[in-house]
N, C-alpha and C positions, 0 to 999 in steps of 0.2 A: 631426565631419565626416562626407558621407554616403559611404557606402560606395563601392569601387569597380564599376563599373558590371561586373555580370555577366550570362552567359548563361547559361538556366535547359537543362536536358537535354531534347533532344529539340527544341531552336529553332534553325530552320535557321539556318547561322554567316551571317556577314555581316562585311565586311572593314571593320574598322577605318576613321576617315576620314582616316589618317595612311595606311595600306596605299594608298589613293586617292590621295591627294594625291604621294606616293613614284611615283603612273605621269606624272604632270603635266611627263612631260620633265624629269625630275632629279634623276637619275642622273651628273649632271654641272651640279649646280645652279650654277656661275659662268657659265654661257650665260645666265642671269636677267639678267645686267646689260651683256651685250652686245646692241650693237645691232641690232636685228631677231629675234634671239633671243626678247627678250621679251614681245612684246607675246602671240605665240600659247600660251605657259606658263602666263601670267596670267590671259589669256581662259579656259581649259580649268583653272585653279586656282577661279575663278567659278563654272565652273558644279558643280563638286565643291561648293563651300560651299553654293550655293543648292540643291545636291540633297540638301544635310544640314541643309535647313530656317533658314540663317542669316538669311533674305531680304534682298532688295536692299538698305534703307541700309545694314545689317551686311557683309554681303559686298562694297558697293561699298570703306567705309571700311577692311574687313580688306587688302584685295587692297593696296589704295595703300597702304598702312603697308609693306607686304613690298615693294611694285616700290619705295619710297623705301630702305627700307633696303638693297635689294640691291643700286641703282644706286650707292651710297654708300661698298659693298665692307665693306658688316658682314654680308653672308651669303654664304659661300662653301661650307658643306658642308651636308649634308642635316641633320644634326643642329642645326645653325645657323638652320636654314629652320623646324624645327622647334618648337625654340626661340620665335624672333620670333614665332610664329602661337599658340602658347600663350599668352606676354606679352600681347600684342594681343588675343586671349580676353578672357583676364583682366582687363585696362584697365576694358574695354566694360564686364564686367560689376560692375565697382566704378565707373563711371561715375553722377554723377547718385544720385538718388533710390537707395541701395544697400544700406542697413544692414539684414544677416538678422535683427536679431534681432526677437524678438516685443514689439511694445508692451505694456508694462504699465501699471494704475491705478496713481495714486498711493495708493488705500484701494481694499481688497477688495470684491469681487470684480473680478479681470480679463475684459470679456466677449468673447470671440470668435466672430464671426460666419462662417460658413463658408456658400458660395456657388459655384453653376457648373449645367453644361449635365446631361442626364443621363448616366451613364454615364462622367462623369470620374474619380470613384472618392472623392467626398465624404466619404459614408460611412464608409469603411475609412479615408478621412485624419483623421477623427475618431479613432476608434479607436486608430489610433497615435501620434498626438498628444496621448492621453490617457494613454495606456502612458507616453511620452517624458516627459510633466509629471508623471508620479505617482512616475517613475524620479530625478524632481528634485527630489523630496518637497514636490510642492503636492498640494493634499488640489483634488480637480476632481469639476464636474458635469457631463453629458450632457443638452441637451438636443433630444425628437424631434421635431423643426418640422417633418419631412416626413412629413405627415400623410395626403398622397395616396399612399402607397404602402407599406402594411401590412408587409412586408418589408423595407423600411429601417428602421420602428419596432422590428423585431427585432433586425434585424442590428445596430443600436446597443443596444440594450437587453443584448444578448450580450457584445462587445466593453464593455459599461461591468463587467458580472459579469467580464470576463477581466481586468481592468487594477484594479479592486477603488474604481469611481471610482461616486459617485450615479449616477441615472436620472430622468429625467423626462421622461414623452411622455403624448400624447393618446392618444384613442380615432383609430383610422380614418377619417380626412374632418372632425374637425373644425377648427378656425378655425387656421394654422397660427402667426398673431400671438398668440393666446391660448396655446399650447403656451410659445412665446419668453416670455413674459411671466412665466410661471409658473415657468421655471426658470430663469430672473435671481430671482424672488422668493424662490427655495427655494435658489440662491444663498448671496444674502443672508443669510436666516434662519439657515443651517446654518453659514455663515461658510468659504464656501471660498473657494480661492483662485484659481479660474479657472474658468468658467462659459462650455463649448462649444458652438453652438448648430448643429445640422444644420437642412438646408433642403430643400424638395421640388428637384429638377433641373429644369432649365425651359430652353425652346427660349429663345436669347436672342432670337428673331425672335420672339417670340408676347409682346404689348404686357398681355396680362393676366396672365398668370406674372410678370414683370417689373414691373409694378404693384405685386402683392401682395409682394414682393420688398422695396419700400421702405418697404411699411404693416409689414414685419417691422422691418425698420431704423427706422421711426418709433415703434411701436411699443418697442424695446428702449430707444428714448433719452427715453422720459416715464417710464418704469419706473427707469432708471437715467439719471441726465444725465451726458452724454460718452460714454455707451457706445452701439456696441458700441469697443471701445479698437481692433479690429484686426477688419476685412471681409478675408478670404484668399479670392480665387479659384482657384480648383480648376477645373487642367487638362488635358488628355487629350495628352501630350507627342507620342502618333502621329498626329495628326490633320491635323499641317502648318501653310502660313500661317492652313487654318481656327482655329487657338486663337488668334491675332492678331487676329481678325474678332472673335469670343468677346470676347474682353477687350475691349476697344475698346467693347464693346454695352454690357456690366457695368458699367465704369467710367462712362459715360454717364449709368447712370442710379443708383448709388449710388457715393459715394468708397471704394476698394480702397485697402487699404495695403500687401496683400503677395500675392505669387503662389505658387501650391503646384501644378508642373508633375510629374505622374504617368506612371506606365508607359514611364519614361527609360531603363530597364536593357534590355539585350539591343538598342537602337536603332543605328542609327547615322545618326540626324537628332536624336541633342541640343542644335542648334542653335537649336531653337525657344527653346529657355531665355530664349539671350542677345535673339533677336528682339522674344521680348512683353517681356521690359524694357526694353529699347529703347520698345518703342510706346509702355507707359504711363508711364513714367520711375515706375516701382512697384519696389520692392525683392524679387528670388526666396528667399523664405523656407526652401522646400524643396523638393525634389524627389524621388519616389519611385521608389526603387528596388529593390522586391523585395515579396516575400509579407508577412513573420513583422511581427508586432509592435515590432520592435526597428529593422526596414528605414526608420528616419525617422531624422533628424538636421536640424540649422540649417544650411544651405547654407553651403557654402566655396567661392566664386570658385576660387581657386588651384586646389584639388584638381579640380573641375568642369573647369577650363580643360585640365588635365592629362588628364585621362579623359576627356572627349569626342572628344578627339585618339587618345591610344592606346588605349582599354576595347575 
């Protein structure tokens, strides 16, 4: 399960969105279900979620779940109110399209395809994704498809020496499908058991990034047929309804199976989680909470539900 959502030293604090929600007039939460009472608690409970990035359909369907339960007299104290809004969380995010876990081949190699804008944190989701699978005693390869940017060839090249998992990248600037190709094939040959593929970042608005995007994905399924098993987009969890826009672009133009939402720890807008799963009716795989190697885990609805609320 991932970690509880921490703040690192020296990050300005930021109150909780249960601390928020606790000023939303109640203090004497049974005025909820009195009349005229409610409608102004609910409104100003609205805009607490949509300022914790839940956006509209999420926040519309949360709020009516609580004003039913309360009008009903199943929420009378704060810890009740409490309660219901974690469940109702939680629901959402077992909702639909929801299983964390990673798809696997039926016959080795498993290939994973990793994908997002720049700066979402791809790279490093590699990296501990490699750690996490090698922690699970699969024998894994790295491969460097971001070939536009000499520094990601390293920093995974790095990250594969620290996790004790293959390597394989290009030179600088070449072909970034012939990189994908080559480490499915060495894959293969070597017999491992999951085969990670990094990608250059790319503006989802720029129609040539996103092109070669699917010559990468076309590319991996002539080399291996059915693969990649599992496309994870990689997202910037502080950026707002912008990673909704994001996803939405991606998915459009290659099939995503799983979301991997970053730099969750220290927020108090982890509501995007629940949002882009909502959009894509896509499973949240994981989400990133912290520096080290070990800061990954398979997503837990429950716990997530519980710490987005109190962390």
């Amino acid at each position: 399960m991932p970690g509880r959502i921490v703040r690192r030293a020296g990050d300005v604090p930021t109150r909780s969105l249960w601390n928020k929600i606790k000023e939303v007039a109640l203090t004497d939460v049974t005025a909820i279900a009195r009349a005229g009472a409610i409608q102004g608690s609910l409104e100003r409970l609205e805009e607490v979620l949509l300022e914790a990035d839940f956006g509209v359909p999420a926040t519309m369907r949360l709020v009516a779940d609580i004003e039913s339960q309360a009008k009903r007299g199943f929420i009378k104290t704060q810890e009740q109110f409490l309660d219901a809004l974690r469940k109702s969380i939680e629901a959402s995010l077992r909702s639909g399209n929801s299983d964390p876990r990673v798809l696997k081949s039926d016959s080795a190699p498993t290939v994973i395809l990793v994908v997002g804008v720049n700066g979402a944190g791809k790279t490093t989701f590699i990296g501990k994704l490699s750690a996490l699978l090698t922690r699970n005693k699969m024998s894994v390869l790295v491969g460097a498809a971001d070939t536009f940017r000499a520094g990601a060839i390293d920093q995974l090249r790095a990250w594969a020496g620290r996790t004790g998992t293959d390597f394989v990248g290009g030179a600088a600037g070449s072909d970034p499908a012939s990189v994908a190709f080559d480490a499915i094939d060495a894959g293969i040959s070597r017999g491992k058991d999951v085969v990670l593929v990094d990608t250059a970042g790319r503006l989802h608005t720029s129609d040539s990034l996103m092109d070669e995007m699917k010559k990468i994905n076309r590319v991996i399924g002539k080399r291996l047929p059915s693969a990649p098993h599992e496309t994870l987009l990689v997202l910037d969890g502080t950026i707002g309804q912008n990673a909704v826009v994001q996803a939405k672009t991606f998915a459009g133009a290659i099939p995503i199976t799983g979301l991997v939402v970053t730099k969750v720890d220290g927020t108090a807008k982890g509501g995007i989680v629940l949002a882009v799963h909502e959009a894509l009716n896509v499973p949240v795989k994981f989400i990133g909470i912290g520096e080290k190697a070990s800061d990954l885990a398979e997503f837990d609805a429950a716990k997530f539900a519980r710490d987005v609320l109190e962390g």
